[in-house]
C-alpha positions in Angstrom: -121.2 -52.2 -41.9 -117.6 -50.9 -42.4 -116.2 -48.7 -40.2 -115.2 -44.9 -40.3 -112.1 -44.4 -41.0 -111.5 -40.6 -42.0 -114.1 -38.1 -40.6 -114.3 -34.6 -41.6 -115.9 -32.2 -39.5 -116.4 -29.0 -41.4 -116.9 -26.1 -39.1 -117.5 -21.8 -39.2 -117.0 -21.8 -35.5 -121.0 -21.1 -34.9 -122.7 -22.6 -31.7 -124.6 -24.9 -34.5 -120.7 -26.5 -35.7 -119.6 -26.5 -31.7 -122.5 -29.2 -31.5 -122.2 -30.9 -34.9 -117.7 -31.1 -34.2 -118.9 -33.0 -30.8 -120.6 -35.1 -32.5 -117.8 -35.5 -35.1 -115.5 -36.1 -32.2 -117.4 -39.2 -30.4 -117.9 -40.8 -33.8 -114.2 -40.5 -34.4 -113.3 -41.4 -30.7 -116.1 -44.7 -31.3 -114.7 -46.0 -34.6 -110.4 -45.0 -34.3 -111.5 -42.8 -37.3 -108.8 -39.9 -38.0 -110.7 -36.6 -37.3 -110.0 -33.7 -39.7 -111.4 -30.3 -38.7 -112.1 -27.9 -41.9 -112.9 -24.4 -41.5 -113.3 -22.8 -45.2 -113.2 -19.2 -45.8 -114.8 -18.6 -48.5 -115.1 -16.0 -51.1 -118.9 -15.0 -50.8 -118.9 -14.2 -46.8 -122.4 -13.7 -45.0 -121.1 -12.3 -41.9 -117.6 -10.5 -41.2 -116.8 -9.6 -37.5 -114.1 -6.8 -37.1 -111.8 -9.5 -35.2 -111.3 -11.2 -39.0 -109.9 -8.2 -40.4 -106.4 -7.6 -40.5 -104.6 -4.8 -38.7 -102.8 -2.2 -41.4 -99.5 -4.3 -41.0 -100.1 -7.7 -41.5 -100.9 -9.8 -44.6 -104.8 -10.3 -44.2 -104.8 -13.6 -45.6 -101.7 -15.1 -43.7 -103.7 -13.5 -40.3 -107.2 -15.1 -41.5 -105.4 -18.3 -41.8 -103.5 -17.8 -38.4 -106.8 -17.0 -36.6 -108.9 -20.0 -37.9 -106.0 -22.4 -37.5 -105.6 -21.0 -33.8 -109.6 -21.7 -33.4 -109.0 -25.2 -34.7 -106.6 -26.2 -32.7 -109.0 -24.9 -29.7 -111.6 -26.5 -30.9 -109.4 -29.8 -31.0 -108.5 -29.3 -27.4 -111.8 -28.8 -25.8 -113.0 -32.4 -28.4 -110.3 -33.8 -26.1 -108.7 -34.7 -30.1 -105.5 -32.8 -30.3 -104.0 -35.2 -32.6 -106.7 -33.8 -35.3 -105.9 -32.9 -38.6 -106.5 -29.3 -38.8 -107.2 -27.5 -41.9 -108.0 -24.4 -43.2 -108.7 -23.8 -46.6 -109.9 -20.3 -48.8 -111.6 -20.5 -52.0 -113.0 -18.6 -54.9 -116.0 -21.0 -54.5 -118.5 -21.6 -51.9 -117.9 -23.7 -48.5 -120.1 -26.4 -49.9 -117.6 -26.9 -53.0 -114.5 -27.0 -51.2 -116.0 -29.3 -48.2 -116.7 -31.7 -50.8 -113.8 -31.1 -52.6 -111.2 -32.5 -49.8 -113.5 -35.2 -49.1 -112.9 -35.9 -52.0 -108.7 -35.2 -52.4 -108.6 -36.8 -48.5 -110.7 -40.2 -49.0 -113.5 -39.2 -46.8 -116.2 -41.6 -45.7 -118.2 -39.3 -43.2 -118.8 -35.4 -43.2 -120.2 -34.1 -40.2 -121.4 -30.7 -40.3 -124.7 -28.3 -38.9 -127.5 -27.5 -40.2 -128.9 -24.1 -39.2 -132.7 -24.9 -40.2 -133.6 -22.6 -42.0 -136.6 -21.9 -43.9 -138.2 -20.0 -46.1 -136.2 -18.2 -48.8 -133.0 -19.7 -47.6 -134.2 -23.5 -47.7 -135.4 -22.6 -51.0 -131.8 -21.3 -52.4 -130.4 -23.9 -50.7 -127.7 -24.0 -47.6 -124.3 -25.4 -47.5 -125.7 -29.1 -45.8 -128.1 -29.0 -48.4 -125.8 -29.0 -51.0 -122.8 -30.8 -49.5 -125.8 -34.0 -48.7 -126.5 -34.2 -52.4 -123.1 -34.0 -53.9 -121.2 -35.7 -51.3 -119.1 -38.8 -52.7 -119.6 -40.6 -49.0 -121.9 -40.6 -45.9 -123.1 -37.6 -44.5 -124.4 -36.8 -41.1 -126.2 -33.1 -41.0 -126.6 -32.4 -37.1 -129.4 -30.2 -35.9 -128.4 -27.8 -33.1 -131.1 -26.8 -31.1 
């Protein structure tokens, strides 16, 4: 079997990606794979906090980006992977198309990102691990967070 070379680790900073990105993070540490951490904000969010919108003076999507970068390059520290690519990307789409689309654009040959579980009407519509698993042009490894 070949080795990993270029892991992406997609993540929306849940408790479910903490556990997937440390997963990401041994695989990449295991194989000398380049890591690349990918938050997406996307254009459909579920969930908005007040700490993601901007104050009246600043540009609310250079201080969207700023925040997620900031959290990536946290998130990079506590892996013990500071050298990871860190990327933040919006879109008009959903997470699932722009995941897939830099794994694409990048070369990817793992994804690593959560799954939530969920059931019911949501497994029936679909999630983004759902989708990204059966449009993904390489290996993907959906990790369950308990």
């Amino acid at each position: 079997m070949k080795p990993y070379q270029n892991i992406l680790c997609a993540t929306d900073f849940s408790q479910y990606s903490q556990v997937a990105s440390e997963r990401a993070a041994e695989l990449a540490q295991y194989y000398g794979a380049q890591l690349t951490l990918l938050h997406v904000v996307d254009h459909f969010p579920e969930d908005r906090s007040n700490e993601q919108i901007a104050p009246e003076n600043a540009d609310p999507t250079a201080y969207r980006k700023e925040q997620a970068h900031a959290s990536l390059t946290e998130l990079a520290r506590h892996l013990g992977q500071s050298d990871a690519r860190k990327e933040v990307r919006f879109s008009t789409y959903s997470a699932q198309h722009e995941i897939l689309h830099v794994a694409k654009e990048w070369g990817v040959d793992l994804i690593v990102l959560a799954t939530h579980g969920h059931f019911g009407i949501t497994a029936i519509l679909g999630s983004t691990a759902n989708g990204v698993m059966q449009s993904a042009p390489c290996d993907v490894l959906a990790v369950r967070a308990s």
